[in-house]
Every structure is written in structure tokens, then in C-alpha cells.
C-alpha positions, 0 to 999 in steps of 0.5 A: 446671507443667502446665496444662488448659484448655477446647480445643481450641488457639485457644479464648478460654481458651487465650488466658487462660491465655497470659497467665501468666506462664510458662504459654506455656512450661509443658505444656498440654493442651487439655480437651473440657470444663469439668468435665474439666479441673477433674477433671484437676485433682482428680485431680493429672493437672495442677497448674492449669486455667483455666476461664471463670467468668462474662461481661459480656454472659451472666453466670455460665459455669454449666457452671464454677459447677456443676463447682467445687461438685461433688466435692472443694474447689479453690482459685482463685488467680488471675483474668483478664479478655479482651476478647471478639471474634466472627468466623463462619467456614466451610469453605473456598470457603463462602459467607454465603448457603450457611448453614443451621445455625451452631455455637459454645459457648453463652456464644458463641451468646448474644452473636451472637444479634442479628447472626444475627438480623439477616443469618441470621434463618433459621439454626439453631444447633447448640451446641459443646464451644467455640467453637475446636472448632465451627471446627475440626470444619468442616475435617474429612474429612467434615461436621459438619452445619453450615456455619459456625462463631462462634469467636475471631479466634486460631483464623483466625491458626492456620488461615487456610484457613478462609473468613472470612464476618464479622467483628467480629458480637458484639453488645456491642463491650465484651464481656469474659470473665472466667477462673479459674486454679484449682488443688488446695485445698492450693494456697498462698493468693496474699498480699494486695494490697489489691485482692483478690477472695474467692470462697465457695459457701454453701449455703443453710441453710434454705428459709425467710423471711430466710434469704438476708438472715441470709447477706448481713447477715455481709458488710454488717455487716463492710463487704465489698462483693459484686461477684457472687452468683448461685444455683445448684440442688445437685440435691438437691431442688427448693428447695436452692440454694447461692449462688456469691459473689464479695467484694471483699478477701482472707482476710487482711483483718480484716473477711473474716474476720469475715464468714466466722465469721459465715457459717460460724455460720449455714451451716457448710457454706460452702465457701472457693474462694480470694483472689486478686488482682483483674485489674483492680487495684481496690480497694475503698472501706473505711471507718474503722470496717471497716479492720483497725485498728478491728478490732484496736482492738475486738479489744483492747477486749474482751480489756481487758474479759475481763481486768478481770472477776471470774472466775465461779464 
């Protein structure tokens, strides 16, 4: 196996990616981005690339949502959650007090805001590819035009002369990211395991009055629960949204298929990204008349109905 991840080594993704099996033997290569490595995917350099998708504290990874859409369909098939820790860092011999600009990747950014407030109110920021390479970037030759750094207690393991200035500055202790194994569309589907999660693209029919709720009535009809939607512009125009959706349960599951017949009526351009298992292994609360055997049961039902009708005309 081959895989591509958000790089440099050190990042909360690689450390996302060690975590499956067989991974910390495979071939990696580190990606300068999100949609670089999900490209590498599509264009079959890698057989997987794992990719941060959405965080406790900052919500959905944008630049991930927007690079899925784009281009060719992937398949998703696995998930995996890491708990997120913040250290600031700085060139050998660097002092807190000599801080004048910070850089580390947005989403890394957004949950230090606080602590930067609060013992560097007067520090500028300046955004990073990932938060390993904002660290890594302060012990080249020449100067990266800042003096510290927010990154992951890994990339200290890695590179213990860089000077530690804090740790433990996250904002919320129970931080978590959420990552994303993804692979080509042709990918085999992970069987079912009763705690399962579906992730769609559903591109917005109509900017109207109750288009939204036509959408969301397929799932609730059916008893599937959503545990994240979010919009996102297609860049077409102003008004034209698609909605990035997470559902709990697997295309195996009689109540989401029928939700995505459902919704396949209304917009015929959803987009199926993959079922997989949930990383958290819960599952979900399903009634009896949602359960696949009241499906079958109606399924049955109507086929008895068909069979005793006269044949029309």
C-alpha cells in the first residue's frame, strides 16, 4: 500500500495515518496540502490519503470538503479520531518574550486563540501549510519571518533542538480531530458493522423556499439520524450550495437506501463518498418500524399487492 498524507512528518495526520494497520510499514509520502494528496489519489500516484475532515473545537476542515467535491468521486473508508495537543516552539536559544509573529495551519490557529491572547496579545499570525511545517521552517538556514511556531508534541519527539516555549496552550483540553482514509471510487466498500457512518455531497436542487427540508425529510422519513451537514459554495454563482452530510449507518442498511433513492429523486446529482466504520463504535438507536426487517416486511407486502392485482389493460 501507498499512502499520502498532509506533511510534513510530525503532523497530527501522520500520526492518523500510523494508526492503521500496516500503515507504519507501507510507503508514505508526505503532501504540502490537502488537495495535493487527494489528487495523488485520483491520479492513482497512491492508493489512500488520510486527510483531516472536521474538529471538535473549529468544525469542518474546509480546504478537505471543498478538494472531495472537486474532480473525480473518492470513496471514504475509514475514519479516525486523535486527540489534539498544542505546544509553541521556536528556534533554538528563542525566548516567549522575543515573539513577534506565530505561524501553524489555521485549524491550529483557531484553537490557541485564547492562550495567545492572553500571554501574546500582541502577536501576529502568520498561517502555515501545517502546523509540522511552521515548526520545521524555524530551523532552516535562513528566517522564516517568525519566531515561533504551534505544532504537535510529535514533531518535539522528532526534533528535540527546537526550544520549547509552552506547552499544553489548546484552548479546550478535550480537543479531537476527526481524519479520513480515502481512496479511489472503485474502492471495495468496508462491510457493515452495525456502527456505521455514510458520508454524501448533495448538491442543492433549487434555491427556493423548503428545498433544504425536501432533502432532510428522505433521511428523517427513514429514521437515519445526521451527526454533521454543513454547506458549502460550488463556486458556480452566488446561491449554489452543496451540503456535505454525515448519516449514521451503511449502504447495507434498508433504511439508507431508501433514503438515498429518496434523495437521488429530488437531486440526482448526490454524490456517494463511502460507508465505513464509525471510530468510536457507536451505534445507533433504530426503531422497529425503521429496522430492516420492517423494510422487508413492507417490501413483501406490496409485492403480495402487485401479484393479487388484475393486469391493466
Amino acid at each position: 500500500m501507498r499512502y499520502a498524507f498532509l506533511g510534513p512528518e510530525g503532523t497530527f495526520t501522520e500520526a492518523a495515518l500510523l494508526s492503521v494497520e500496516g500503515a507504519s510499514d507501507a510507503e508514505r509520502a508526505p503532501s504540502p496540502s490537502v488537495p495535493a494528496a487527494l489528487a495523488a489519489v485520483r491520479a492513482g500516484e497512491v492508493d489512500a490519503a488520510m486527510v483531516p475532515i472536521e474538529n471538535s473545537v473549529e468544525g469542518g476542515v474546509t480546504a478537505t470538503l471543498d478538494a472531495i467535491a472537486a474532480g473525480a468521486d473518492l470513496r471514504i473508508i475509514r475514519e479516525v479520531l486523535v486527540p489534539i495537543r498544542f505546544v509553541l516552539v521556536g528556534a533554538p536559544g528563542t525566548r516567549l518574550e522575543q515573539v513577534r509573529t506565530v505561524s501553524t495551519h489555521s485549524h491550529a490557529w483557531a484553537q490557541v486563540r485564547g492562550w495567545m491572547h492572553a500571554h501574546l496579545p500582541e502577536a501576529d499570525y502568520l498561517p502555515a501549510g501545517s502546523t509540522a511545517a511552521a515548526a520545521l521552517a524555524l530551523l532552516g538556514a535562513e528566517s522564516p519571518g517568525y519566531q515561533a511556531a504551534v505544532c504537535s508534541p510529535v514533531v518535539l519527539e522528532q526534533h528535540p533542538e527546537l526550544a520549547v516555549l509552552a506547552e499544553d496552550i489548546g484552548d479546550v483540553s478535550t480537543a479531537v480531530t476527526r481524519f479520513v482514509l480515502v481512496a479511489p471510487a472503485h474502492a471495495p466498500l468496508p462491510e457493515r458493522t452495525g456502527a456505521d457512518k455514510t458520508t454524501l455531497m448533495i448538491p442543492l436542487p433549487a434555491d427556493r423556499p423548503g428545498a433544504l427540508m425536501e432533502l432532510l425529510e428522505q433521511f428523517t422519513a427513514r429514521g437515519v439520524n445526521l451527526s454533521r451537514i454543513e454547506s458549502r459554495p460550488t463556486g458556480e454563482a452566488l446561491g449554489r450550495y452543496f451540503f456535505s452530510v454525515d448519516a449514521e449507518g451503511h449502504l447495507a442498511d434498508a433504511r439508507m437506501r431508501n433514503a438515498l433513492r429518496g434523495l437521488h429523486r429530488i437531486s440526482p446529482g448526490v454524490v456517494f463518498l463511502g460507508s465505513y466504520p464509525r471510530a468510536d463504535g457507536a451505534a445507533p438507536a433504530v426503531d422497529a418500524h425503521h429496522a430492516d426487517a420492517a423494510f422487508d416486511a413492507a417490501d413483501r407486502w406490496v409485492a403480495g399487492l402487485m401479484g393479487a392485482a388484475p393486469e391493466r389493460a
